[in-house]
C-alpha positions as a printed NumPy array, in Angstrom:
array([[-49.234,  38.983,  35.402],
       [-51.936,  41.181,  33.784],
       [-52.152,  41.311,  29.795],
       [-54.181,  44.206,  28.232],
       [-56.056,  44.213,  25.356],
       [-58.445,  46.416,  23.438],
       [-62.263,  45.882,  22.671],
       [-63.548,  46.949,  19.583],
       [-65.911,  49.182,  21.841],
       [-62.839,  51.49 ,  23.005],
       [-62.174,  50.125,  26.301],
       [-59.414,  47.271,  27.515],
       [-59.999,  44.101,  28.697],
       [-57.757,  43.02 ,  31.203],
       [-56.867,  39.002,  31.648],
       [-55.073,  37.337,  34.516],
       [-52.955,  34.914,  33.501],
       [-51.787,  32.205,  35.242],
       [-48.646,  33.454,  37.45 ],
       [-48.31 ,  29.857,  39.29 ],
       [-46.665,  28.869,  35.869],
       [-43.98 ,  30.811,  34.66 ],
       [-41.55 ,  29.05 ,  32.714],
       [-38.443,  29.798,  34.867],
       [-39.906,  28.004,  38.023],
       [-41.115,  25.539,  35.778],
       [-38.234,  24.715,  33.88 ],
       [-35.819,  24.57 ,  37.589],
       [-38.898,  22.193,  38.928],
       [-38.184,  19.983,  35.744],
       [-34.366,  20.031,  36.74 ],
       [-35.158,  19.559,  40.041],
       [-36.696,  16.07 ,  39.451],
       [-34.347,  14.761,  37.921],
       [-31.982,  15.9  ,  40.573],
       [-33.847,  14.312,  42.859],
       [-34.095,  11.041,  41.023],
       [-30.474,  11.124,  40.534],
       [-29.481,  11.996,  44.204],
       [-31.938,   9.268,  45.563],
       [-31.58 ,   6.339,  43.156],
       [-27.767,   6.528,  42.274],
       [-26.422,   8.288,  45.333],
       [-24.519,  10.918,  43.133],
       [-23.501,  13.819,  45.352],
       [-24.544,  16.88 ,  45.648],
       [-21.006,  18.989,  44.734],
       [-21.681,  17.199,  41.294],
       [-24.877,  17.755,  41.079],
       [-24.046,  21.78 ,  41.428],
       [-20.643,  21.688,  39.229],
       [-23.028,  20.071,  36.086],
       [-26.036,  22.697,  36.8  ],
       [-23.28 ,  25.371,  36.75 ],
       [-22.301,  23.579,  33.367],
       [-25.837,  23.489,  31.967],
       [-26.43 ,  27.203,  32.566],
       [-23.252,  28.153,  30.315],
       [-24.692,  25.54 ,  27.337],
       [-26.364,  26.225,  24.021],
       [-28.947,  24.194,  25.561],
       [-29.967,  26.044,  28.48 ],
       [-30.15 ,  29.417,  26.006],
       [-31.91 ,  27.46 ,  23.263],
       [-34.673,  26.373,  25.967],
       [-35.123,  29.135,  28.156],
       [-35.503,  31.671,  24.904],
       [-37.13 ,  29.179,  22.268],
       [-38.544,  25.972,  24.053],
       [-40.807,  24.137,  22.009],
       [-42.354,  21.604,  24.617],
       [-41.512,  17.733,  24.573],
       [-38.433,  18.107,  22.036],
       [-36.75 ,  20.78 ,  24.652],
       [-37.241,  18.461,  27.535],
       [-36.246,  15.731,  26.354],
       [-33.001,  17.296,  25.41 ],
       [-32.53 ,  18.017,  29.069],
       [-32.852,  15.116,  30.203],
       [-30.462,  13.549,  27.482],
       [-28.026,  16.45 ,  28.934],
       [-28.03 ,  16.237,  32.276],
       [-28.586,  11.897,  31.842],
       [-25.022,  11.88 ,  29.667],
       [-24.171,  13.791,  32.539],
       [-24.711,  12.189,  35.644],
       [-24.469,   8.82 ,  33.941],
       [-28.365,   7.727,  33.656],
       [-31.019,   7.056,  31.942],
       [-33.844,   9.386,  32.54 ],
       [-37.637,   8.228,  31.361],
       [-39.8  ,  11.188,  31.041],
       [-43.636,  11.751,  30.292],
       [-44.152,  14.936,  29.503],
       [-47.96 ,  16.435,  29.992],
       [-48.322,  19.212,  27.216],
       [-51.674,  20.543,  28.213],
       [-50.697,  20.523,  31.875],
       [-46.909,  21.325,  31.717],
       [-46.776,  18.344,  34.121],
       [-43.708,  16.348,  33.877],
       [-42.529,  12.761,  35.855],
       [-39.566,  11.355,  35.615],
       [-37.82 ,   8.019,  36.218],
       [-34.633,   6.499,  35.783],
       [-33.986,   3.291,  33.597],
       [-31.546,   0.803,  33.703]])
């Protein structure tokens, strides 16, 4: 992803911006912590796992985050979803500068 933008001097200055980050694949990597967490720790199958995703992605939730998300308030939203959910607890650290999340499940 190229933005474009113009220098007082008449001619554009063109910026690369950082394409390994978009926040689609970010947000499903988030997701797909937990889902691992879940799967691994509490055994919770993979038919359910699908049937709530397919939930999430028809929720006010899913539109309010993948049009307005405003960082640690969004995600931990998600986590409270998809915890309530499944049935767990989900601890999450949430690295703004980094957009580097880990997750754990309490008791």
């Amino acid at each position: 992803m190229i933005t474009t933008q113009k220098a007082s001097y008449g001619n554009l200055i063109y910026t690369v911006e950082k394409i390994w980050n978009p926040f689609c694949l970010i947000h499903s990597e988030w997701i797909w912590l937990l889902i691992n967490e879940v799967h691994k720790s509490k055994g919770i199958s993979y038919e359910k796992i699908k049937r709530v995703i397919k939930e999430y992605q028809q929720s006010e939730l899913y539109n309010e985050i993948v049009y307005h998300f405003n960082g640690n308030e969004h995600l931990q939203l998600l986590y409270k979803w998809f915890g309530e959910k499944w049935g767990v607890n989900p601890i999450v650290e949430f690295d703004e500068e980094e957009s580097k999340v880990t997750v754990s499940l309490g008791d």
